[in-house]
C-alpha positions as CSV (number, residue, x, y, z in Angstrom):
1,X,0.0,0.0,0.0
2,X,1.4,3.5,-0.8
3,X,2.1,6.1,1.6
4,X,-0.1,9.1,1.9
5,X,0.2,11.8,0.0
6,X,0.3,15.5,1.1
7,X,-2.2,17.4,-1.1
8,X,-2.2,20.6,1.1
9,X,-0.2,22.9,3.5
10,X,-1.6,25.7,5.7
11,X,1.2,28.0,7.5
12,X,-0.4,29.5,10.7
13,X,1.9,32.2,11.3
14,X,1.4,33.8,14.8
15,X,1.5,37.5,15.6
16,X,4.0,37.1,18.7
17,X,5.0,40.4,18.3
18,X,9.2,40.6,17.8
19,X,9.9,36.6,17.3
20,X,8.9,33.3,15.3
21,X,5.9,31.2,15.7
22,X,4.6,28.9,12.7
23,X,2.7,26.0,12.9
24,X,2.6,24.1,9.4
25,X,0.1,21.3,9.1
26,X,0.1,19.2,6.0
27,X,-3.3,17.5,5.0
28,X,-3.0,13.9,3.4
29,X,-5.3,12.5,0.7
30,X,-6.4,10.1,3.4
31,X,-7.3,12.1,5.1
32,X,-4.9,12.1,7.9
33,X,-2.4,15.7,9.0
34,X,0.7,15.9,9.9
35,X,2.3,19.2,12.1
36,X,5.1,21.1,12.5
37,X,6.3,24.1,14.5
38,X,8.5,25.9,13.8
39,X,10.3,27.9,16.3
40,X,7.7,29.7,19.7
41,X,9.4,32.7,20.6
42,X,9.1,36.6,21.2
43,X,11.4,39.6,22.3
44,X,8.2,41.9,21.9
45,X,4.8,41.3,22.7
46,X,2.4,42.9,20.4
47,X,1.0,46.1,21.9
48,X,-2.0,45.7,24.8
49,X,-2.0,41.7,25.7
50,X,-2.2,40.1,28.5
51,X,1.4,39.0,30.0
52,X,0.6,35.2,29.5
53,X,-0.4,35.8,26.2
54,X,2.2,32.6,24.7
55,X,0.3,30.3,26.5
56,X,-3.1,31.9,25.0
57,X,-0.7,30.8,21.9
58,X,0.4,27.5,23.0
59,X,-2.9,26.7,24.2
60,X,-4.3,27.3,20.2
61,X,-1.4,25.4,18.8
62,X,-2.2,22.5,20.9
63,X,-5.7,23.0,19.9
64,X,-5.3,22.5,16.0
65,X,-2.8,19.6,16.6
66,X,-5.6,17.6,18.2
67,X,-8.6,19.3,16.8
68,X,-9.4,15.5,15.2
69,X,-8.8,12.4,16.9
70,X,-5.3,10.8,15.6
71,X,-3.7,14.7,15.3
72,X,-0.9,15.7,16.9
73,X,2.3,17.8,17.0
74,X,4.8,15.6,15.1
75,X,8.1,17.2,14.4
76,X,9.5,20.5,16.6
77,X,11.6,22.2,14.9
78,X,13.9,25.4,16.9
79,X,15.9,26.9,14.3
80,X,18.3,28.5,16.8
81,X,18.7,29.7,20.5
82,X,17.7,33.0,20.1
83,X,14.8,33.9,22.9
84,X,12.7,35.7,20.3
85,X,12.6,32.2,18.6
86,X,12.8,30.0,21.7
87,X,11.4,31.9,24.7
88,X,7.4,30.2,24.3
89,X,9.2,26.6,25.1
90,X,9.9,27.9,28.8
91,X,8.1,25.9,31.6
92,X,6.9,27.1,34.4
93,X,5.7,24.8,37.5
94,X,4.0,22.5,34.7
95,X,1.7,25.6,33.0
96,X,3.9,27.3,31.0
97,X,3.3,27.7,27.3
98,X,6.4,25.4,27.3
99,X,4.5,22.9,29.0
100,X,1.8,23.4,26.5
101,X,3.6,21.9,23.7
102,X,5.7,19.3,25.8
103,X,2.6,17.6,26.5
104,X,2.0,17.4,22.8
105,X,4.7,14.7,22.7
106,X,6.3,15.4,19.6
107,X,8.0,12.6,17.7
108,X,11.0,14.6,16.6
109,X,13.3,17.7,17.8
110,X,15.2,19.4,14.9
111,X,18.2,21.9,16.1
112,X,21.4,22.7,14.3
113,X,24.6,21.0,15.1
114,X,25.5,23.4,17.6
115,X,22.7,23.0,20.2
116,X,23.9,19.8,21.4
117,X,25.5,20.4,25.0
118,X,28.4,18.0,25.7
119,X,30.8,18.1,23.0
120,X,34.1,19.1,23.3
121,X,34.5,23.3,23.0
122,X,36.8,22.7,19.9
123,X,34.9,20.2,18.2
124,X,34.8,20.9,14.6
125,X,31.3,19.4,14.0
126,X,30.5,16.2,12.4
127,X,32.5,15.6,8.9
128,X,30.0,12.4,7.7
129,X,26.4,12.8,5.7
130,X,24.3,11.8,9.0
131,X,22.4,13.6,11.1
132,X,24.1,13.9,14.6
133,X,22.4,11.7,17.0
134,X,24.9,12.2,20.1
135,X,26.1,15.0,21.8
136,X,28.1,17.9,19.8
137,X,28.6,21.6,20.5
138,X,30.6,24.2,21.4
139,X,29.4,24.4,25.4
140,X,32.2,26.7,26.7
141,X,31.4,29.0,24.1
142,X,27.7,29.3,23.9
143,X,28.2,30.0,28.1
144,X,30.9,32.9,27.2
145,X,28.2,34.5,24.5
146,X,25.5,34.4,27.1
147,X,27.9,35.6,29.9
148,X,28.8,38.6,27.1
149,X,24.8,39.6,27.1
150,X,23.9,39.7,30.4
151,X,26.6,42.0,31.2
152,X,25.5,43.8,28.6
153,X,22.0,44.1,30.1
154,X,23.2,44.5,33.9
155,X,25.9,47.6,32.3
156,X,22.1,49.0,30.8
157,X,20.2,48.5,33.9
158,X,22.8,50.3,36.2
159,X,23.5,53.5,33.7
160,X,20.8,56.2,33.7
161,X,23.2,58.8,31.7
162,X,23.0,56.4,28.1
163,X,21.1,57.4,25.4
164,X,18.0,56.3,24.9
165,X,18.1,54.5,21.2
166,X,21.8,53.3,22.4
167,X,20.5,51.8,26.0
168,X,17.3,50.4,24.3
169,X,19.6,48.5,21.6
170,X,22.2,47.6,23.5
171,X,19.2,46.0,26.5
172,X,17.4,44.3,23.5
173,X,20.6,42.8,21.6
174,X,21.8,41.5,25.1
175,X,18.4,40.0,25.8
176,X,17.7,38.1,23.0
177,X,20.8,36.3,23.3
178,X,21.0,35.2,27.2
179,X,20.4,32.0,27.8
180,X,16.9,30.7,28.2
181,X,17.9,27.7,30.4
182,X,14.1,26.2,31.1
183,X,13.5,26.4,27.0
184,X,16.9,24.7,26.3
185,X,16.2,22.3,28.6
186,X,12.3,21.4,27.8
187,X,13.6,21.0,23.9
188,X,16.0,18.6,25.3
189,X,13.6,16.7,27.2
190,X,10.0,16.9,25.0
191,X,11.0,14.1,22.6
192,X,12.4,10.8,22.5
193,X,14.4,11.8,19.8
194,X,16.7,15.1,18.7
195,X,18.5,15.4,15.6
196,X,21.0,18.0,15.3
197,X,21.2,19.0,11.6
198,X,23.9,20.6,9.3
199,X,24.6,21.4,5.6
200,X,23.8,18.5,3.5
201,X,23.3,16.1,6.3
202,X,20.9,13.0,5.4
203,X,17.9,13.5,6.6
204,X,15.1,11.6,6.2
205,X,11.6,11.5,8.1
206,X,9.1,9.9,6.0
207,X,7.9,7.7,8.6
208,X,6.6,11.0,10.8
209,X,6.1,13.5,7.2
210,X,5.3,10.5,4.3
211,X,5.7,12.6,0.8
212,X,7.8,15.3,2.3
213,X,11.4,15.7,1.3
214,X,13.3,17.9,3.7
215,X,17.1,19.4,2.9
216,X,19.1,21.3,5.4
217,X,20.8,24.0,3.3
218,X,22.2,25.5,6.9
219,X,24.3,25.8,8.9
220,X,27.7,24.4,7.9
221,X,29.8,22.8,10.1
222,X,33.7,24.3,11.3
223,X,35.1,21.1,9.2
224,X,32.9,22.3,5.6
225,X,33.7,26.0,5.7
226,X,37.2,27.4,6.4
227,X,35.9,31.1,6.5
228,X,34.1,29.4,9.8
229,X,37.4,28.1,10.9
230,X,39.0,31.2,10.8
231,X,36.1,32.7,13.0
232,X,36.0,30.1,15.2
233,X,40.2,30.5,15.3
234,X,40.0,34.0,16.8
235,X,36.6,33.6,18.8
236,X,38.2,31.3,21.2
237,X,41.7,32.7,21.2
238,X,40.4,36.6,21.5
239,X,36.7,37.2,21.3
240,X,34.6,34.9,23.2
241,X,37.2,34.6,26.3
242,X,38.7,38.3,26.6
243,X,35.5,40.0,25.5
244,X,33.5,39.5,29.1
245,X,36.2,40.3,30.9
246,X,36.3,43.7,29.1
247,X,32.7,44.3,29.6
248,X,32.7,43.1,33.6
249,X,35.9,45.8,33.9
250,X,34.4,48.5,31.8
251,X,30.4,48.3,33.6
252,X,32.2,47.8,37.0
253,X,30.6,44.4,37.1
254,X,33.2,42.3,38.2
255,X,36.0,42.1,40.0
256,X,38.8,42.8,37.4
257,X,41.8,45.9,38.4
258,X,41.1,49.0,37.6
259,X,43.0,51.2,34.9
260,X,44.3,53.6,37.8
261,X,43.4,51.5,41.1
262,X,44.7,54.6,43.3
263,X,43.1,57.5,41.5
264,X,40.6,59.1,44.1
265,X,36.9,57.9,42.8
266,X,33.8,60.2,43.5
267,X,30.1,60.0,43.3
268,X,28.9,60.9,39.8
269,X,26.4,63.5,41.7
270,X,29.8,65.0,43.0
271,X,31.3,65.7,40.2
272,X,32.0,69.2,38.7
273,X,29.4,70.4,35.6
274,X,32.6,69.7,32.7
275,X,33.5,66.1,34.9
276,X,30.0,65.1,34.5
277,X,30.4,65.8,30.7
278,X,33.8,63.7,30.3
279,X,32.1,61.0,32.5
280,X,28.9,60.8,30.2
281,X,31.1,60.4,26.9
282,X,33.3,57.8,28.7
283,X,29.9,55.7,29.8
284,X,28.4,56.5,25.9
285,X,31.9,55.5,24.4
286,X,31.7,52.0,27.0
287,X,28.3,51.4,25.3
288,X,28.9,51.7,21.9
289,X,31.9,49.5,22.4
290,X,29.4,46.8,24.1
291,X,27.3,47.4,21.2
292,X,29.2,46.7,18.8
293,X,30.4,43.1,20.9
294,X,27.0,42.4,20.9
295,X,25.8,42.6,17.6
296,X,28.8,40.8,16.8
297,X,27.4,38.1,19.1
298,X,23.8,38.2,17.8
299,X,25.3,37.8,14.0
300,X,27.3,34.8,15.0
301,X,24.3,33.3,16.9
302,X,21.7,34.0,13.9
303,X,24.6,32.5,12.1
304,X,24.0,29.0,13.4
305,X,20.1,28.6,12.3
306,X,18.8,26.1,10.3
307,X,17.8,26.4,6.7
308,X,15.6,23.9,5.8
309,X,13.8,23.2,2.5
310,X,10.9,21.1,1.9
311,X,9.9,19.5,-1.3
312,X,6.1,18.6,-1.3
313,X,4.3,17.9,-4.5
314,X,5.1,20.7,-7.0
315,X,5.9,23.1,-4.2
316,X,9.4,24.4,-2.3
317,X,9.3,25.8,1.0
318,X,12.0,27.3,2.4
319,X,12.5,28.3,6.5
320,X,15.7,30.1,7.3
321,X,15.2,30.8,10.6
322,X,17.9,34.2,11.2
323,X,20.2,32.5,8.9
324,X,22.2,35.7,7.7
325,X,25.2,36.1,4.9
326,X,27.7,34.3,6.1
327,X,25.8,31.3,6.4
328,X,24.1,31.7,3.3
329,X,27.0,32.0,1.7
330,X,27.9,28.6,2.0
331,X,24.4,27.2,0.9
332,X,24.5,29.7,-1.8
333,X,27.8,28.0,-3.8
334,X,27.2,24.6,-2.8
335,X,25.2,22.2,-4.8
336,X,22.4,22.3,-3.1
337,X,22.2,26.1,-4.5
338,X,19.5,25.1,-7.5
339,X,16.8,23.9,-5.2
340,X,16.1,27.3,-4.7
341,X,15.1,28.5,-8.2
342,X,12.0,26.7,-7.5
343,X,10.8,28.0,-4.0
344,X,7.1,28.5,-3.8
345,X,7.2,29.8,0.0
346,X,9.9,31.6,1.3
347,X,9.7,32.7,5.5
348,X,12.0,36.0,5.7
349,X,14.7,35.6,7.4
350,X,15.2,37.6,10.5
351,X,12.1,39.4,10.6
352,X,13.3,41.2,7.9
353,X,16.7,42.2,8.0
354,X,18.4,43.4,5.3
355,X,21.4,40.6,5.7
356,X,19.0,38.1,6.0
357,X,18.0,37.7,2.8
358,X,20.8,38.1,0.4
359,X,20.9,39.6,-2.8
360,X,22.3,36.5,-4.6
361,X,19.6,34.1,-2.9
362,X,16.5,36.4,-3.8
363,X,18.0,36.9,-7.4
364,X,17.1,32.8,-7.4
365,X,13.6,32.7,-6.3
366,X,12.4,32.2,-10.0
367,X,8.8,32.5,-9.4
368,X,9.3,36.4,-7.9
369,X,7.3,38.9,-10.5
370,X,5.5,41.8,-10.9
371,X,2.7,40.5,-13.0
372,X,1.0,38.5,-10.0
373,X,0.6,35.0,-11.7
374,X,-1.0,32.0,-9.9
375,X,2.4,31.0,-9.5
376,X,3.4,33.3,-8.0
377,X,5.9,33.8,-5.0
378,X,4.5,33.5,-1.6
379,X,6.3,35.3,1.0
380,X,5.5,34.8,5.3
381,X,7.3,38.0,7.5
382,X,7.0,37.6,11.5
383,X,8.1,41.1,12.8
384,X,7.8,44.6,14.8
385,X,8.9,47.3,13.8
386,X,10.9,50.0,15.8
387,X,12.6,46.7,18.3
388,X,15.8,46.4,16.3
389,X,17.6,48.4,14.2
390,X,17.9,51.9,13.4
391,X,15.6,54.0,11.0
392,X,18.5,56.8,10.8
393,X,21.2,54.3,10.3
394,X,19.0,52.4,7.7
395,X,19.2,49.2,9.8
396,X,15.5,49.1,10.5
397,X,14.2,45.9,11.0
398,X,12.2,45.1,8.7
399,X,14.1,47.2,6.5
400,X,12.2,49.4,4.2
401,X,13.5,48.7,1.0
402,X,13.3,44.7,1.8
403,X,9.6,45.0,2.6
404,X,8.9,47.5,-1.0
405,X,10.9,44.9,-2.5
406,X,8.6,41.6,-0.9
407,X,5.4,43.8,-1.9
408,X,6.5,44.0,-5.6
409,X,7.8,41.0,-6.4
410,X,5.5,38.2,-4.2
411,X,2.0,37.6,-2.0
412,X,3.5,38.8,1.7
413,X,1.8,38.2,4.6
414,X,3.3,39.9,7.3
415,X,2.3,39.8,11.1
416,X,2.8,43.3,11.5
417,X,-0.2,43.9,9.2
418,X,-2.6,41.8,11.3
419,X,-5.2,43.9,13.4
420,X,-4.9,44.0,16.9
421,X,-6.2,40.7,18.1
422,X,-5.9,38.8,15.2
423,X,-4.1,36.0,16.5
424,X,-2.5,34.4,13.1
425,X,-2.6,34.6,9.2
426,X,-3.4,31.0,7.7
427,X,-1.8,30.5,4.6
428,X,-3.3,28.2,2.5
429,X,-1.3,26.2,-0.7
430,X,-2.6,23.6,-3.1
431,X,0.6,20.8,-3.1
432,X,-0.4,19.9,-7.0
């Protein structure tokens, strides 16, 4: 008897403010669905909801995986650790929205290679064609990113002189990237399986997602890219180690010497009119140094999210997670490269960013055009504006020009669009 065929797939994409939330179901020709989320997290509520408003979320995603009797929430995908993609698996005292979708039972956990937590910190990453079963990452690192951003926040927290954009950037930036440890730890635990997935690997589900091919475009591993190696060369011999150490000195967070330990020190309230100048450019000048460490860090973390493409019937579609340049880069010349002439769906990356979707991988999408034809490009954007970025330094996110550009050239469907209340978009396309 042949498997089931998928003859339809319906994106829900939540509006979780500044963050990721899609649940895509796939309906069989017997009748049967299959369901996949993809990443539960937010940085920004949208405006005027409740505080517990994921698990109002969770709560509906649980509700459409076992709206018939034989549903259920198959495959779990988290493209990368980022809280605005991660934060909704938190638990909390067993009713969290994390809870939510643990109880769901998915069959499968799908994270890139560097999410698994007991590898040694130079490991390279699997060389082979199999998806990594055991456990492989960069621990000591990861903790020396997240150790960066909370200083980060805590140097915020205890400045009231900063800027206002600055201090709001810097607090966001750091945020998003400490670690989330009860959503780390409920993806490790919600499923009897984890796969942790890098360029090229062989991967192959058909037992949970019958008719669905899925190819992991991202990320690469240390051992496929030597632009990574490099990175990686100078992260742990300068970046990742020294970095924190320059933060806890600078903030006066920790307990490293001072430039001049026996220069007399005063309250900032006693200092003379010009003092109080000189001391606000040298905490402005501390900031934008943090700054630019952590978006530095945030780059290297979005760097690490899965690209995955999915073949289904006649259609392609393609989740990036945050994937930015350098990690397309290496999808982009591999040979993997001309599945993407053919992408019906595309999920902008990084809610929009204008490194997220690189000139040489839009200039693929064959099926972008002005005319509007049935086969046309479909495009799905999760964002808020005015969270990241800068308008004045053209950084926006999403960025202007990206968005004109996804408006005249495919069907989007942004979140940002969606009146208040309106909890999701559903996306309906025919798989023949």
């Amino acid at each position: 008897m042949a498997d089931p065929a998928p003859v339809k797939a319906t994106i829900f994409a939540y509006q979780v403010g500044f963050g990721d939330c899609f649940l895509l179901r796939f309906d069989y020709d017997d009748a049967s669905r299959r369901h996949i989320l993809i990443d539960f997290g937010t940085t920004g509520l949208p405006e005027n909801v409740a505080a517990d408003f994921m698990l109002g979320v969770a709560k509906d995603i649980a509700a459409k995986c076992t709206e018939r009797d034989g549903d259920g929430l198959d495959i779990v995908v988290a493209t990368h650790r980022h809280a605005d993609h991660i934060s909704g698996f938190a638990t909390k005292n067993g009713a969290g929205s994390g809870d939510v979708i643990a109880a769901l039972e998915p069959a499968v956990v799908l994270q890139p290679w560097t999410e698994a937590p007991e590898a040694p910190v130079d490991w390279d990453g699997p060389a082979g064609g199999d998806p990594v079963k055991a456990f492989a990452a960069r621990k000591a690192s990861l903790e020396g990113m997240h150790a960066m951003a909370k200083q980060a926040v805590d140097y915020v927290a205890g400045q009231r002189s900063l800027p206002r954009g600055l201090a709001g950037e810097l607090s966001f930036i750091g945020a998003d990237n400490i670690a989330n440890r009860s959503a780390i730890e409920n993806l490790q635990s919600m499923s009897k399986e984890r796969l942790f997935l890098f360029h090229g690997c062989a991967l192959d589900l058909s037992a949970i997602l019958p008719g669905v091919r899925i190819d992991v475009l991202g990320p690469p591993t240390l051992a496929q890219t030597d632009s990574i190696k490099k990175q990686k060369s100078s992260d742990k011999d300068e970046f990742w180690q020294f970095a924190p150490r320059r933060f806890s000195d600078a903030a006066g967070l920790g307990d490293g010497a001072l430039l001049f330990p026996d220069a007399p020190r005063a309250l900032r309230s006693k200092l003379f009119t010009e003092q109080r100048w000189l001391s606000n450019r040298i905490d402005d000048a501390n900031a934008e140094m943090m700054l630019g460490l952590v978006r530095s860090l945030d780059s290297q973390m979005n760097n690490t999210s899965l690209i995955l493409l999915m073949r289904a019937g006649s259609k392609t579609l393609l989740f990036p997670g945050d994937a930015q340049l350098e990690n397309w880069q290496y999808a982009l010349q591999s040979e993997l490269a001309p599945l993407l002439d053919d992408v019906d769906l595309y999920k902008v990356g990084h809610h929009g960013s204008r490194n997220a979707t690189p000139r040489s991988m839009w200039k693929r999408f064959r099926k972008k055009n002005r005319k509007k034809t049935t086969d046309r490009l479909t495009s799905v954007m999760s964002t808020k504006h005015g969270k990241h970025g800068s308008d004045d330094k053209h950084t926006e996110v999403p960025r202007r020009t990206l968005v004109t550009e996804l408006d005249e050239n495919s069907n989007l469907h942004s979140t940002e669009r969606l009146a208040a209340g309106v909890p999701y978009e559903k996306i309906e396309i025919a798989l023949h």
